[in-house]
C-alpha positions as CSV (number, residue, x, y, z in Angstrom):
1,X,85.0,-37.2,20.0
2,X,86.6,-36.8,23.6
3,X,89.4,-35.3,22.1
4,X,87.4,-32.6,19.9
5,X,85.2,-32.2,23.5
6,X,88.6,-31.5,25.3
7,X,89.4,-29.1,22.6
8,X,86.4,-27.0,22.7
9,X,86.6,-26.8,26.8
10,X,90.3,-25.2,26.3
11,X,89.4,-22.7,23.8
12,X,86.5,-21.5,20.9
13,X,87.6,-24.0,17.9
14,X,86.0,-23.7,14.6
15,X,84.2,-26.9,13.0
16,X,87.7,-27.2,10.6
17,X,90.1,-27.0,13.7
18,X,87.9,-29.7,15.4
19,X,88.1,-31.9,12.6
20,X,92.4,-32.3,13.8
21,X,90.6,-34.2,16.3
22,X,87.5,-35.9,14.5
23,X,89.4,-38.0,11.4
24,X,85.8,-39.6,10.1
25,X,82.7,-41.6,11.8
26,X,84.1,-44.8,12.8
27,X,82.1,-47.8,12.1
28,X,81.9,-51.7,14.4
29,X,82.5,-53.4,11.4
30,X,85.8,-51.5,9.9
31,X,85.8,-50.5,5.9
32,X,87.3,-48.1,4.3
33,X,85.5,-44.6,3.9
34,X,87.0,-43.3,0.4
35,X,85.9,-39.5,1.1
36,X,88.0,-36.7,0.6
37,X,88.8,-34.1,3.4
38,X,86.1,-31.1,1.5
39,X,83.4,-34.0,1.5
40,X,83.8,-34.6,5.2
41,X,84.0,-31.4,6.4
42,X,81.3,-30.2,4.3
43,X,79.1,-33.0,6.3
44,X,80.3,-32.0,9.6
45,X,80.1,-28.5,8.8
46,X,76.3,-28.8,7.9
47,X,75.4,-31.6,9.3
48,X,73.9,-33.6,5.9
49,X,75.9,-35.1,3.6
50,X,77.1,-38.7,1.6
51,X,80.2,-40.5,2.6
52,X,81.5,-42.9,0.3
53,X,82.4,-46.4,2.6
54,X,83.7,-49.9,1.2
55,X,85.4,-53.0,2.7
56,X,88.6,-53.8,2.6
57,X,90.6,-57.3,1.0
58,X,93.7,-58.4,0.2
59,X,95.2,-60.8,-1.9
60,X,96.4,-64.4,-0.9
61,X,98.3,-67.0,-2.9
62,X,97.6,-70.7,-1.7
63,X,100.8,-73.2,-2.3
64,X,98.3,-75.3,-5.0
65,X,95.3,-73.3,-6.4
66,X,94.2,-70.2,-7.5
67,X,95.4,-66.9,-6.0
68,X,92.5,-65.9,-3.8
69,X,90.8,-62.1,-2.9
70,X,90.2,-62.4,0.8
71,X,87.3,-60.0,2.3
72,X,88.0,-58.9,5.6
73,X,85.6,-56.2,6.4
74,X,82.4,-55.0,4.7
75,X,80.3,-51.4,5.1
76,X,78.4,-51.2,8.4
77,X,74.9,-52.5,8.0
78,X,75.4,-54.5,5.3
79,X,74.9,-58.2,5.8
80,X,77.9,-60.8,5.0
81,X,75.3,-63.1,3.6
82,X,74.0,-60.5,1.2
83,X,77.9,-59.9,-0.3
84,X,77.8,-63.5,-0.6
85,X,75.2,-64.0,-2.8
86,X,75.1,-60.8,-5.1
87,X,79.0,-61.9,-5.5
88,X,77.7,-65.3,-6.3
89,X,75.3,-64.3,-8.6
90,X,77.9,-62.2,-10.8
91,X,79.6,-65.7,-11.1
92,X,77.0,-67.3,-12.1
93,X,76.3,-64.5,-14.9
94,X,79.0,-64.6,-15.9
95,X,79.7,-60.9,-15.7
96,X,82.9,-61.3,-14.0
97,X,84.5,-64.0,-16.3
98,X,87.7,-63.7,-14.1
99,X,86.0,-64.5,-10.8
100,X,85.3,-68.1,-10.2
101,X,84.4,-68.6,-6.9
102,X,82.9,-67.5,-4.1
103,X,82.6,-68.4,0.0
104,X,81.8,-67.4,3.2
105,X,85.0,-68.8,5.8
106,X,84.3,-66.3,8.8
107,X,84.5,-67.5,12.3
108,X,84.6,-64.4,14.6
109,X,86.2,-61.9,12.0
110,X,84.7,-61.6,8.7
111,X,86.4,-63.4,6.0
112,X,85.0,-63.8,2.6
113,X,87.2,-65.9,0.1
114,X,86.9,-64.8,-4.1
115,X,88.7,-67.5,-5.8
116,X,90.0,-65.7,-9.2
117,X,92.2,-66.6,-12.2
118,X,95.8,-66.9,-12.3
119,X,96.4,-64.1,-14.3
120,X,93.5,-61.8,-13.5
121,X,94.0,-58.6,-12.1
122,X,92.4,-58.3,-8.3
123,X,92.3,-54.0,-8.4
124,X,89.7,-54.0,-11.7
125,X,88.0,-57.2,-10.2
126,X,87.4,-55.5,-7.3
127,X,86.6,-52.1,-9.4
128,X,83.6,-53.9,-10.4
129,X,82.2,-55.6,-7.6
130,X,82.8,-52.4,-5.7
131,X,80.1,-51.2,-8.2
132,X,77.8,-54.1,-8.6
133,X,77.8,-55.3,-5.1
134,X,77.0,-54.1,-1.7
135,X,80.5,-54.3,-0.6
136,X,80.5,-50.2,-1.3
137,X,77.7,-47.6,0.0
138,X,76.9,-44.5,0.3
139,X,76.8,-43.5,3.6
140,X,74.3,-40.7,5.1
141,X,75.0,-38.4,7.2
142,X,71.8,-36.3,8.8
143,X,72.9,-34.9,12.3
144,X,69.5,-33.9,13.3
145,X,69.1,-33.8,17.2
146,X,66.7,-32.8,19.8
147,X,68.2,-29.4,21.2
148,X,67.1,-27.8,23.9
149,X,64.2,-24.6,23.7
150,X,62.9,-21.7,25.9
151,X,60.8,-23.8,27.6
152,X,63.2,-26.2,29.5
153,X,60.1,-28.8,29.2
154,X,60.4,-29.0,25.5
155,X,63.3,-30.3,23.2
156,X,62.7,-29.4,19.0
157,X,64.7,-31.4,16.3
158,X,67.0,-29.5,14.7
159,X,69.8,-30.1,11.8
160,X,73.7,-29.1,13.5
161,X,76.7,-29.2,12.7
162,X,80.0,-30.6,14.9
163,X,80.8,-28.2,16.9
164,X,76.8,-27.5,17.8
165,X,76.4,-30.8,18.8
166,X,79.9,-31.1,20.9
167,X,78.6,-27.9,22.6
168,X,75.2,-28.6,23.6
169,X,76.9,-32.2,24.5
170,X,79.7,-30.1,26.8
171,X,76.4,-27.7,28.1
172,X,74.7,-30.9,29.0
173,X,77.8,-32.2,30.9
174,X,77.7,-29.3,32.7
175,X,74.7,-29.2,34.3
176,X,74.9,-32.9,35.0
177,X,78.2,-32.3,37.4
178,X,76.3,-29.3,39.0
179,X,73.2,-31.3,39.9
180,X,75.6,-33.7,40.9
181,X,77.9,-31.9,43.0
182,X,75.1,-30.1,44.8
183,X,73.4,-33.5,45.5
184,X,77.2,-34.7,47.2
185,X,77.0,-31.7,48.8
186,X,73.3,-32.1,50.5
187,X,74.4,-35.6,51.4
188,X,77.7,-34.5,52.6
189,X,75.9,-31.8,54.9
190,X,73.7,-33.8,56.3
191,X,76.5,-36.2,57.6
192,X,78.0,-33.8,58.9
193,X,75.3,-32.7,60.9
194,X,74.8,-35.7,62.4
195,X,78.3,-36.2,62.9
196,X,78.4,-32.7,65.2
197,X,76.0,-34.0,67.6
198,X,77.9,-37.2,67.9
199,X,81.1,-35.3,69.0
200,X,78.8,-33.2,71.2
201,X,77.5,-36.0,72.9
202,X,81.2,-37.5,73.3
203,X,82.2,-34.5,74.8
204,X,79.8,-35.2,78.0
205,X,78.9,-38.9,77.7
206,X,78.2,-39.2,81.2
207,X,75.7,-37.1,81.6
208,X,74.2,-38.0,77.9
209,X,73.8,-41.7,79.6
210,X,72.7,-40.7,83.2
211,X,69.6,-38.4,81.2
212,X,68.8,-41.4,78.8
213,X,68.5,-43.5,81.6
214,X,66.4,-41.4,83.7
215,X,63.7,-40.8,80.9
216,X,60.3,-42.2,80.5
217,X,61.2,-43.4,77.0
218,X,62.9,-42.4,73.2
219,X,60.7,-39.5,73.2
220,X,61.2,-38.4,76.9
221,X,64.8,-38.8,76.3
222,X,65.3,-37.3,73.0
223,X,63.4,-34.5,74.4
224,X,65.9,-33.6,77.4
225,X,68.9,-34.4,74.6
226,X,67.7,-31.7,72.9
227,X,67.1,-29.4,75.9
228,X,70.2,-29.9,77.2
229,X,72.6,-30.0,74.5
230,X,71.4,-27.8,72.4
231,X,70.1,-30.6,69.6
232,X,67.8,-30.7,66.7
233,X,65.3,-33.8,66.3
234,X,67.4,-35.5,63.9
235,X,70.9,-34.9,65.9
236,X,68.9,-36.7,68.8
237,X,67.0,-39.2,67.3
238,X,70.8,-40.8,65.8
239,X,72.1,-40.4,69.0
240,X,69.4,-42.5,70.9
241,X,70.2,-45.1,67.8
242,X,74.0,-45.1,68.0
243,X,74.6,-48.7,69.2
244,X,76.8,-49.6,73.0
245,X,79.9,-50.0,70.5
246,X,79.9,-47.2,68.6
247,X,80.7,-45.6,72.5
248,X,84.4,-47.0,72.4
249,X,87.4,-44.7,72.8
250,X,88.5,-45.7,69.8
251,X,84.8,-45.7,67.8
252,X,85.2,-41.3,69.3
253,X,88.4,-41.2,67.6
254,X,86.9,-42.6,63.8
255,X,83.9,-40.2,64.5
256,X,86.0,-37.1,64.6
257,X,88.0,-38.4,61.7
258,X,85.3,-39.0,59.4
259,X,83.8,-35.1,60.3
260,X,87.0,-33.6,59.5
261,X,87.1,-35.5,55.9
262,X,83.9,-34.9,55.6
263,X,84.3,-31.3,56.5
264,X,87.3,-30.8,54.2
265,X,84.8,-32.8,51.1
266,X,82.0,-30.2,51.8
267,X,84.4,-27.3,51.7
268,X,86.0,-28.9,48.1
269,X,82.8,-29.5,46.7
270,X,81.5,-26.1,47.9
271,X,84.2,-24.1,46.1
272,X,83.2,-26.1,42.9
273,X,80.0,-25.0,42.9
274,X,81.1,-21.4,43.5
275,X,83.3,-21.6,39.9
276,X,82.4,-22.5,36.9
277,X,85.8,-22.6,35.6
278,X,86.8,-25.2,38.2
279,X,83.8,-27.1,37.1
280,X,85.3,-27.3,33.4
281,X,88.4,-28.4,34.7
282,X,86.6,-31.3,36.6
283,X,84.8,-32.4,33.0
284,X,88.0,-31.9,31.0
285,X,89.3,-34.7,33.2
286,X,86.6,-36.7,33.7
287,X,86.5,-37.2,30.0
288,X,90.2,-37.8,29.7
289,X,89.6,-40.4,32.3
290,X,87.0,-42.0,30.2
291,X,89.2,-41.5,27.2
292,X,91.7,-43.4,28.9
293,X,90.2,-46.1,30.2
294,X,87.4,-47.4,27.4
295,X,89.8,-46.2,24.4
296,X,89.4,-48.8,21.4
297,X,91.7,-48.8,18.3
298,X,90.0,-46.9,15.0
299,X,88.5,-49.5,13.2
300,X,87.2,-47.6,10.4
301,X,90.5,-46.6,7.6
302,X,90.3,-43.3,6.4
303,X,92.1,-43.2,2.5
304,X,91.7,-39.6,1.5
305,X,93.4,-40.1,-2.5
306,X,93.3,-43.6,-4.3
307,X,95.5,-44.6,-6.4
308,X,93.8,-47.2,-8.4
309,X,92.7,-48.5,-12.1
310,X,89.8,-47.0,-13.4
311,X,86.9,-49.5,-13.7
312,X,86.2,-50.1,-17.1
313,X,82.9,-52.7,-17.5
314,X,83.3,-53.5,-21.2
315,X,86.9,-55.1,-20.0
316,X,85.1,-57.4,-18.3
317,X,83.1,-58.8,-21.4
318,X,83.4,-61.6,-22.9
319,X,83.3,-60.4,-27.2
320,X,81.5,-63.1,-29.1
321,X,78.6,-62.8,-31.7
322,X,75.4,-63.3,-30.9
323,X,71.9,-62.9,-32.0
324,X,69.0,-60.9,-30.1
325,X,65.1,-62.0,-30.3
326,X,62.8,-58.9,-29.6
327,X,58.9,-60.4,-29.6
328,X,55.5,-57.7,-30.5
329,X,54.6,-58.6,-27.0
330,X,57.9,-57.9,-25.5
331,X,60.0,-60.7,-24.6
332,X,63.4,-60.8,-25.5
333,X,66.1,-63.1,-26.0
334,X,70.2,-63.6,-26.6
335,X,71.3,-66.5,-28.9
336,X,74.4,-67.5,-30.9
337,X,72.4,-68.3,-33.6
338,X,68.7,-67.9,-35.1
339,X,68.4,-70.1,-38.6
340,X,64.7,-69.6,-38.9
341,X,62.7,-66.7,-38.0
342,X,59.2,-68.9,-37.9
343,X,61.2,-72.0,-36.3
344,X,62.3,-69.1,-33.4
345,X,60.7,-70.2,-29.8
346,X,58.0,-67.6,-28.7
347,X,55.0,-67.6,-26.4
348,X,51.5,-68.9,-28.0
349,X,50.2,-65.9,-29.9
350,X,53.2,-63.6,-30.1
351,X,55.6,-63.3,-33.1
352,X,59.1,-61.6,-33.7
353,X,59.1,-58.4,-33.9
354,X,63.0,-58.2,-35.0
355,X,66.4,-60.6,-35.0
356,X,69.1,-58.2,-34.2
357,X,73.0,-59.5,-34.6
358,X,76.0,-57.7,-32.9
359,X,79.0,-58.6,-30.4
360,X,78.4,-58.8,-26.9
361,X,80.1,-55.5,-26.1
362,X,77.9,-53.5,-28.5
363,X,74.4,-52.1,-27.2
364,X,70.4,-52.7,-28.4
365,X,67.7,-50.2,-28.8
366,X,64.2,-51.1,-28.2
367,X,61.7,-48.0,-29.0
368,X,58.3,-48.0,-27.2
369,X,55.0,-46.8,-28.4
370,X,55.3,-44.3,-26.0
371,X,58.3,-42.6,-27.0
372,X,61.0,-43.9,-25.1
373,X,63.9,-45.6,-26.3
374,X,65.7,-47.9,-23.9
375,X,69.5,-49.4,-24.5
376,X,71.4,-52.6,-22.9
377,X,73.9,-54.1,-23.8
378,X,73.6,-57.6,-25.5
379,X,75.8,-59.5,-22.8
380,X,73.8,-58.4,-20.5
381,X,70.2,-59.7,-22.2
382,X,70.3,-63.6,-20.7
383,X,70.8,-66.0,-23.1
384,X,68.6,-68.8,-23.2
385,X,66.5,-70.8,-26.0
386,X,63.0,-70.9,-24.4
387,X,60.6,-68.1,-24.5
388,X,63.0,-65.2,-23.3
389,X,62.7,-62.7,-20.7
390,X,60.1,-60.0,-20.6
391,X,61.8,-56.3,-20.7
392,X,59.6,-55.6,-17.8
393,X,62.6,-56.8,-16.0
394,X,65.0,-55.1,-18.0
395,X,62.9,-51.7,-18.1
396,X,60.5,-49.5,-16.6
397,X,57.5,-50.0,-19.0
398,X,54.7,-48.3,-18.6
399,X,51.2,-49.5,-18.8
400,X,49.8,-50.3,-22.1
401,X,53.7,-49.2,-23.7
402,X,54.6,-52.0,-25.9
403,X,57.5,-52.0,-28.3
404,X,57.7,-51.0,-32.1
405,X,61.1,-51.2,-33.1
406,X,64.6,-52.2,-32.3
407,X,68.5,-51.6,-33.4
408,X,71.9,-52.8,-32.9
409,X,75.0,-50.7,-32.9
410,X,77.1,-53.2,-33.5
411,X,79.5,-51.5,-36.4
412,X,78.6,-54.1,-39.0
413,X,75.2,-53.2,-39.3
414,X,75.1,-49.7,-38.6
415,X,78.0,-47.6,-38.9
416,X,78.6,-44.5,-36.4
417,X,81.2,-42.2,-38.1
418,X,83.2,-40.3,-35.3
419,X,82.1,-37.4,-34.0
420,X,82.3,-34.0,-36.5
421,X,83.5,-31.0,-34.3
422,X,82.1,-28.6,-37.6
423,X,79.2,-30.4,-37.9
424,X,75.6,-29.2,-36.9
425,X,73.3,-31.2,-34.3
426,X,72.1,-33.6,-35.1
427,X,74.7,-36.0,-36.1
428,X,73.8,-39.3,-38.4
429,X,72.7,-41.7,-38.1
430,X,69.4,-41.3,-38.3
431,X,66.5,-43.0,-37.2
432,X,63.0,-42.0,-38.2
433,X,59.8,-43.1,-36.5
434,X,56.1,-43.1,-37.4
435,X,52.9,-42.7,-35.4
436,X,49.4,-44.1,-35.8
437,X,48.0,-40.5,-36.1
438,X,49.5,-39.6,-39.2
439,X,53.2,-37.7,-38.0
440,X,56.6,-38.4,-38.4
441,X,59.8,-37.6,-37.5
442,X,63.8,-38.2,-37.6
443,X,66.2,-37.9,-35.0
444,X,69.9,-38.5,-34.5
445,X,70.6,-42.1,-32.7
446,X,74.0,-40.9,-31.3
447,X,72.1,-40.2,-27.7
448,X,71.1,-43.5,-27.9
449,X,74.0,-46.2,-28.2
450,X,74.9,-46.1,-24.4
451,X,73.3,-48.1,-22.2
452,X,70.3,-46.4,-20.3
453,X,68.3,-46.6,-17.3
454,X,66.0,-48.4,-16.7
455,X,63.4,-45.4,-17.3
456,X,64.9,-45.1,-20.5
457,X,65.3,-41.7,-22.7
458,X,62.6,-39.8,-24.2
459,X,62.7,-39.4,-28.9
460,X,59.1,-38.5,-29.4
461,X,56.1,-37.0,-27.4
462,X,53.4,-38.5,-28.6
463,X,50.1,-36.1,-28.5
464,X,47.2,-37.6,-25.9
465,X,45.5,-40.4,-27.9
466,X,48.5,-41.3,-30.8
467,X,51.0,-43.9,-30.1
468,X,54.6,-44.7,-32.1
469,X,53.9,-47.8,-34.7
470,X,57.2,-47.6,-36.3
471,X,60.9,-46.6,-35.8
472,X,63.6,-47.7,-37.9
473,X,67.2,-46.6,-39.5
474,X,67.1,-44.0,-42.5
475,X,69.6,-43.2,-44.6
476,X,69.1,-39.7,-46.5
477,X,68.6,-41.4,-50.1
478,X,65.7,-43.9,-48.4
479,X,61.9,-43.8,-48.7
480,X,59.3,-43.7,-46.2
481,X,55.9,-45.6,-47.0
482,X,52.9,-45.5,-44.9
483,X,49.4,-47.4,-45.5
484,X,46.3,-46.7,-43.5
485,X,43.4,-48.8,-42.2
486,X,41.2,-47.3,-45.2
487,X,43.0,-48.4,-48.1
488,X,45.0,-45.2,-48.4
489,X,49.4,-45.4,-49.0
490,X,51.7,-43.0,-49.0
491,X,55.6,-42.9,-49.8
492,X,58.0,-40.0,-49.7
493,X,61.2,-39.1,-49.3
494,X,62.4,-39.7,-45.7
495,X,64.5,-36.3,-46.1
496,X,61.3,-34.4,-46.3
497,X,60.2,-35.7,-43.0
498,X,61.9,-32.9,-40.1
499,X,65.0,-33.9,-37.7
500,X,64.4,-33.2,-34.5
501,X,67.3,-32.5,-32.3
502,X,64.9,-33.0,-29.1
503,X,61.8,-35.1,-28.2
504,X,59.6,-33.3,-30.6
505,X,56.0,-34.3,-32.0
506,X,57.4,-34.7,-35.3
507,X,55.4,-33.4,-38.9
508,X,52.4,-34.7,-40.7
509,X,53.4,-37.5,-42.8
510,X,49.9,-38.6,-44.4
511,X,47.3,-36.9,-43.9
512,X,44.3,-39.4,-42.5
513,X,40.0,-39.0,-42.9
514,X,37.8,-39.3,-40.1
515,X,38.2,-42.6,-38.1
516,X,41.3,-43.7,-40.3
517,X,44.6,-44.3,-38.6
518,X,48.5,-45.9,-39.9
519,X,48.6,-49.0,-39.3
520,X,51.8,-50.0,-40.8
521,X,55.5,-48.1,-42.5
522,X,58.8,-49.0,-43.4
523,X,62.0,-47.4,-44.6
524,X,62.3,-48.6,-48.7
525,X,65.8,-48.3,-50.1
526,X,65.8,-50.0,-53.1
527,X,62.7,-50.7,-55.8
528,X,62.1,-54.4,-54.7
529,X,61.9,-53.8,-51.2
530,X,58.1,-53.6,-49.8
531,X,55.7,-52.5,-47.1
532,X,53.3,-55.7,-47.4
533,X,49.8,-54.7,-46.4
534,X,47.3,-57.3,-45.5
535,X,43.7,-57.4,-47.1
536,X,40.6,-58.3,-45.1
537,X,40.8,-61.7,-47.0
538,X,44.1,-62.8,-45.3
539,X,45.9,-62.1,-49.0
540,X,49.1,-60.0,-49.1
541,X,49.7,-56.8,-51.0
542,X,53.2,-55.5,-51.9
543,X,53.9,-52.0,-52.2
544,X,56.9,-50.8,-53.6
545,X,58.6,-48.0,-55.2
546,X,57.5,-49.7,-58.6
547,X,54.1,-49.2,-58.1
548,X,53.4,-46.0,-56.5
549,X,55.0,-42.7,-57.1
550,X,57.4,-40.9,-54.6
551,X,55.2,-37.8,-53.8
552,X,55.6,-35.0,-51.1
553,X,54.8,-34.9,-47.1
554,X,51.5,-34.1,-46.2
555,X,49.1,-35.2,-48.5
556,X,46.3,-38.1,-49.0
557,X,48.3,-41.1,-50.6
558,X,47.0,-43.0,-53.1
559,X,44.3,-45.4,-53.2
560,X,45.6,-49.0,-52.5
561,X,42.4,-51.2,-53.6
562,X,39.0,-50.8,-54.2
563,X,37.3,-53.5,-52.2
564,X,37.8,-54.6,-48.2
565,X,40.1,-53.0,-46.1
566,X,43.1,-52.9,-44.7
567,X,44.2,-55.3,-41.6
568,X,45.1,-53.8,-38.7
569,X,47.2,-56.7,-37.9
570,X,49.8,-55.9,-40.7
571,X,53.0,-58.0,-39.8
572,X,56.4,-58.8,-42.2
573,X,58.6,-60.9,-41.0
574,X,61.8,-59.6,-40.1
575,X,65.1,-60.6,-42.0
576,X,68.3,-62.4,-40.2
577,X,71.2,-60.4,-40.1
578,X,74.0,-61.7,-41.4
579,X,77.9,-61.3,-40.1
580,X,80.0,-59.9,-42.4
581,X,83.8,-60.4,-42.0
582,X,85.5,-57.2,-40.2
């Protein structure tokens, strides 16, 4: 900043030629800002902005051990005890197979130790920590000051760039060496006042002495001082305090000397005032001075272009089967293995709601009841044989959203041909999904198999006061079958039902009586599978594509039986996927 201050004071520099001078903010704890030259003088230039800032490492190799990732520095603001842990807890996930240990060795300088494989590669371990940890962060950049107004009583915040704020600091320097120079000038004045009557009353000591001596008092004698040599007050009151020493040939001689450099000061200081461009020259190398003396080496590394891997997270994975628990009330779980759906560990009153199988790498979809579809991947689902973890801390539910339905995309179970240039939107596969009111719809699941946020993306709008019940994969030879609380069932072909290449509303799929609502569906591919509805009674009822006709979209079903009604707790038990060699 002294340098691009210097700069400006020699000549009008745009915010680009300053930035010769100003390489990048510079930060007490080093790093490594990763910006390129557009971002930072974009920042500079408008005084906002994000700055990209990570710590450095480098790589050491012990004579017996592991090779070792050494820390040195970490982004300002960021605590080493923080990097600690969130690298610690990536070990203990297991998300970083590579990685296997972590600890804090800093004395003075900061020095964090990664222990790591023999044959792992440090640039992609440190791709993904970069990512996952603290030890990179966006930096902001808001160069709002207080800048001067009109009224010289008032300051008003205000958003600058560079060279505004190297000005106003330059305008600001400049009336602080005025009020300073005319202050040494006032004091300077003053002395020398005082140091005139001295050599006045030098110049006739004698009869200074014999009329102090012949006075009534300091006020008598003061007053014929004055009289007589032609004093002011303050000459004569200094005089009539000068002490007996002070009256030495030799004391005369240092008197005279200090007016005349005094003198000489006053006339210096005088001529500054009457310049401004001697002024400036006075700053210019009072700042080079300060430069000069409290310089400190850049701390802060500036790498304009990288030149490393690209950080890819699946490499990271671990591949190996597993199987994934989904629970009605919304607790999910990763396992290697479920045998037994009803032998499955699950909070008291809850059930399965669906066994999923797949490899780590490959991603879940759990649809809500509101409409929202949210996607992880299975390594990242902890594993565990209890109760699971609620998706609460996977997601952002909302309240009363609940979940109706989940897929893999694991290959084995549901194939995703490549992409068709030619092809119309949307692309298979399909899923299709059924709501309480009566509608359904399909839609592609292509903008579904990556991972999500954890807001998760929008298939369906539900209208205010129906709610998704069912969503699963359709093929375009399957069935759709529907049964309501009043005994009514319904089963079409699922390519009657519209695909909807947004989050659409969907069509009427049954249409329902007063007070009547769907209360269970399912996708029926072949003539023995079934939608089992559940009477009043507790006793089960199978429909199939034996019993009822395939009929059109739309219309009232068929009746299912004449007495009781329908449960609204209709459950089937989900089947367990089985891996089938690749």
């Amino acid at each position: 900043m002294i340098q691009a201050s210097v700069a400006l004071i020699d000549g009008d520099l745009t915010t680009k030629q300053l930035l010769k001078h100003v390489k990048g903010p510079d930060f007490p704890t080093g790093g490594e800002l990763i910006s390129g030259k557009q971002e930072l003088a974009d920042a500079y230039e408008s005084g906002h902005g994000s700055l990209k800032l990570r710590g450095e490492w480098k790589v050491e190799t012990p004579r017996s051990g592991n090779p070792q990732i050494v820390i040195h520095s970490i982004p300002y603001s960021i605590e080493r005890r923080v990097v600690v842990e969130k690298i610690a807890e990536v070990i203990i996930g297991k998300k970083l197979p590579v990685l296997l240990d972590v600890r804090d060795e800093s004395t003075d300088d900061c020095r964090i130790v990664c222990e790591m494989k023999k044959d792992a590669d440090p640039q992609l371990i440190m791709a993904y920590l970069y990512k996952h940890t603290p030890l990179q962060t966006n930096v902001q950049v808001n160069l709002t000051c207080l800048v001067p107004t009109d009224n010289p009583e008032v300051a008003a915040p205000q958003r600058i760039g560079l060279k505004a704020i190297l000005q106003h600091f330059l305008d600001f320097r400049m009336e602080v060496v005025t009020k300073r120079l005319e202050f040494e000038l006032e004091q300077l004045l003053k002395r020398i006042h005082i140091l005139e009557g001295f050599v006045i009353i030098f110049d006739a000591l004698d009869e200074a002495i014999r009329i102090i001596r012949a006075s009534e008092g300091k006020q008598d004698a003061a007053g014929k001082l004055m009289k007589r040599f032609k004093l002011d007050e303050e000459q004569a009151d200094a005089i009539l305090e000068l002490k007996l020493y002070r009256l030495a040939k030799l004391q005369i001689l240092e008197i005279r000397k200090e007016l005349e450099e005094k003198q000489k000061e006053a006339a210096r200081v005088q001529k500054l005032l009457k310049s401004p461009a001697a002024r400036w020259k006075l700053i210019r190398a009072e700042l080079q001075e300060l430069g000069s003396s409290y310089a400190d080496p850049r701390r802060t590394k500036i790498t304009l272009g990288l030149d490393e891997p690209e950080f890819d997270e699946e490499a990271f994975i671990v591949e190996e089967d597993a199987m994934v628990v989904v629970t009605e009330q919304g607790w999910v779980k990763r396992q290697q293995s479920v045998k037994d759906v009803a032998s499955t560990r699950v909070r008291k009153g809850d059930r399965v709601l669906a066994v999923l199988a797949g490899s780590t790498k490959s991603s879940v979809a759990f649809f809500s009841s509101q409409g929202v579809c949210y996607v992880t991947r299975i390594v990242d689902i902890p594993a565990t044989t209890g109760h699971g973890t609620p998706l609460q801390t996977l997601f952002k539910l909302g309240d009363g959203e609940r979940i109706v339905g989940a897929l893999g995309f694991d290959p084995r179970f549901l194939e995703v041909p490549p992409p068709d240039e030619g092809a119309e939107e949307p692309e298979p596969p399909y899923a299709i999904a059924v709501t309480k009111g009566g509608l359904a719809l399909r839609f592609s699941l292509r903008g579904h198999r990556e991972p999500s946020t954890r807001a998760g993306r929008k298939f369906t709008r539900p209208k205010e006061g129906d709610e998704v019940i069912y969503v699963a994969a359709v093929d375009e030879e399957d069935c759709i079958a529907c049964v309501t609380k009043q005994r009514r069932v319904l089963i079409c072909e699922a390519e009657e039902v519209s695909l909807l290449a947004g989050a659409g509303r969907g069509v009427m799929l049954i249409k329902l009586q007063n007070g009547d609502e769907v209360v269970a569906a399912r996708v029926l591919s072949y003539e023995d599978d079934a939608l089992i509805a559940q009477r009043e009674g507790g006793s089960d009822y199978r429909i199939t594509l034996r019993k009822y006709d395939i009929v059109s979209r739309g219309g009232k079903g068929f009746q299912l039986f004449t007495r009781g009604a329908v449960d609204g707790e209709v459950y089937q038990e989900p089947e367990i996927p089985v891996f089938l060699e690749e």
